[in-house]
C-alpha positions as CSV (number, residue, x, y, z in Angstrom):
1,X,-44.2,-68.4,34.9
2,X,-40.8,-69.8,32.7
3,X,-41.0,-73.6,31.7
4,X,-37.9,-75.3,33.2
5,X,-35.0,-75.5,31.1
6,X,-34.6,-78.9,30.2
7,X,-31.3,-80.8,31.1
8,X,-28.3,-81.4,28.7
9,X,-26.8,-85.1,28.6
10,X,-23.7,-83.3,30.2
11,X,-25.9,-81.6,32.7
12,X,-27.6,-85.1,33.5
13,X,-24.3,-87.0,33.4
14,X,-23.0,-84.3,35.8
15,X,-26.2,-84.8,38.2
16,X,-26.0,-88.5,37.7
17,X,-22.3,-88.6,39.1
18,X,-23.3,-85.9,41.9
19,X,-26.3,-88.2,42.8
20,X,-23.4,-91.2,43.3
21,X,-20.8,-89.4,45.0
22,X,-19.8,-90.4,48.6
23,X,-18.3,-87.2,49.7
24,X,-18.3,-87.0,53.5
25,X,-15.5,-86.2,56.7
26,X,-16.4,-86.5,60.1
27,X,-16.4,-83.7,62.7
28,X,-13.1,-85.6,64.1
29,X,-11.2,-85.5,60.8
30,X,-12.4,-82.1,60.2
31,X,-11.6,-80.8,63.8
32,X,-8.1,-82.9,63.8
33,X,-7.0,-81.2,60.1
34,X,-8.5,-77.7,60.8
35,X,-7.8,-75.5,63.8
36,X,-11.6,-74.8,64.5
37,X,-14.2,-74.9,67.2
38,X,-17.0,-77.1,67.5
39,X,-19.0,-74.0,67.5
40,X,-17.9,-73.3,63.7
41,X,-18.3,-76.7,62.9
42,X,-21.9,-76.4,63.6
43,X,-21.9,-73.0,62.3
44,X,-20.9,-75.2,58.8
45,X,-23.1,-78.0,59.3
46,X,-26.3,-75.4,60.8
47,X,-26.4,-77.6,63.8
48,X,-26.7,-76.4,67.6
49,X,-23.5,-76.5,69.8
50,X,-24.9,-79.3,71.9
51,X,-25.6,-81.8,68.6
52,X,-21.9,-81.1,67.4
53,X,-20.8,-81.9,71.2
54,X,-22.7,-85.0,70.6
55,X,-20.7,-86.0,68.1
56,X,-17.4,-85.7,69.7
57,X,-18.9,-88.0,73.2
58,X,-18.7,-91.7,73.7
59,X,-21.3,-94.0,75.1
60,X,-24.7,-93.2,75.3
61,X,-24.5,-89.1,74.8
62,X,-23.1,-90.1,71.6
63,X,-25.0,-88.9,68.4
64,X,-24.4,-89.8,64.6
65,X,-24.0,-87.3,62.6
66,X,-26.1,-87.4,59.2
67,X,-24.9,-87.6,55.9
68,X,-25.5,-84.3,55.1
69,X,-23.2,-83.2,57.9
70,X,-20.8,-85.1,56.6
71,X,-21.1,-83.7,53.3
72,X,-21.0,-80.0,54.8
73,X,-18.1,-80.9,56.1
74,X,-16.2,-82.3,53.2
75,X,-17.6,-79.4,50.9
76,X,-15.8,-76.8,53.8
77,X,-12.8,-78.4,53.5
78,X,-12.4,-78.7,49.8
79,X,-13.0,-74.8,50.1
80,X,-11.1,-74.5,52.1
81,X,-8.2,-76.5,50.5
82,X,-9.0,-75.2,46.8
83,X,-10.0,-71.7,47.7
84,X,-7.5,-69.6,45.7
85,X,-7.8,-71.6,42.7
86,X,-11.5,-71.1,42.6
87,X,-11.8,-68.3,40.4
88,X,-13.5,-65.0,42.0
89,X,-16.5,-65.1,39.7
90,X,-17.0,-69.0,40.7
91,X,-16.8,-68.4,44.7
92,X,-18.8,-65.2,44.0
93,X,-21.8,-67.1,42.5
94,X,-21.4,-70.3,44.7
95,X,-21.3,-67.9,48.1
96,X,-22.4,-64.2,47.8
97,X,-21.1,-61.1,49.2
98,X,-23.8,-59.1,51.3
99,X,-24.3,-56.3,48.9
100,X,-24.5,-52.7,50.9
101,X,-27.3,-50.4,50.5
């Protein structure tokens, strides 16, 4: 077993500011800006269909979604907003290809 390697102050200060950030969308934003389904938005959030649906009722069906759904969501669009100036080595270690055997 390897010891942890420990953390740089520019690798803490990085995970300090990630700790603090308040990145989040809602399903609504993210449905109004991107031509998608609600089954792809919980495809991106690793929710059911009926939980996204949830989100999108009023009244008592409706359900909050978490902050980590939130956060899935904003991360998708900043992909999806950045992705050809993300380098090809950078979206290939963030999100690998299936390698064929």
């Amino acid at each position: 077993m390897t010891t942890p390697r420990p953390l740089t102050p520019r690798e803490q200060n990085l995970l300090d500011r990630y700790s603090q950030c308040q990145l989040g969308m809602t399903p609504q934003a993210f449905y109004t800006k991107w031509q998608v389904s609600q089954e792809e938005i919980a495809t991106i959030c690793s929710r059911s269909v009926s939980t996204v649906r949830r989100w999108f009722h009023k009244g008592r069906s409706y359900r909050r979604p978490t902050i980590v759904d939130l956060r899935h969501l904003a991360l998708m669009d900043f992909l999806l907003d950045h992705f050809e100036q993300i380098p090809e080595n950078l979206r290939e270690a963030l999100c690998p290809t299936e390698q064929e055997e």
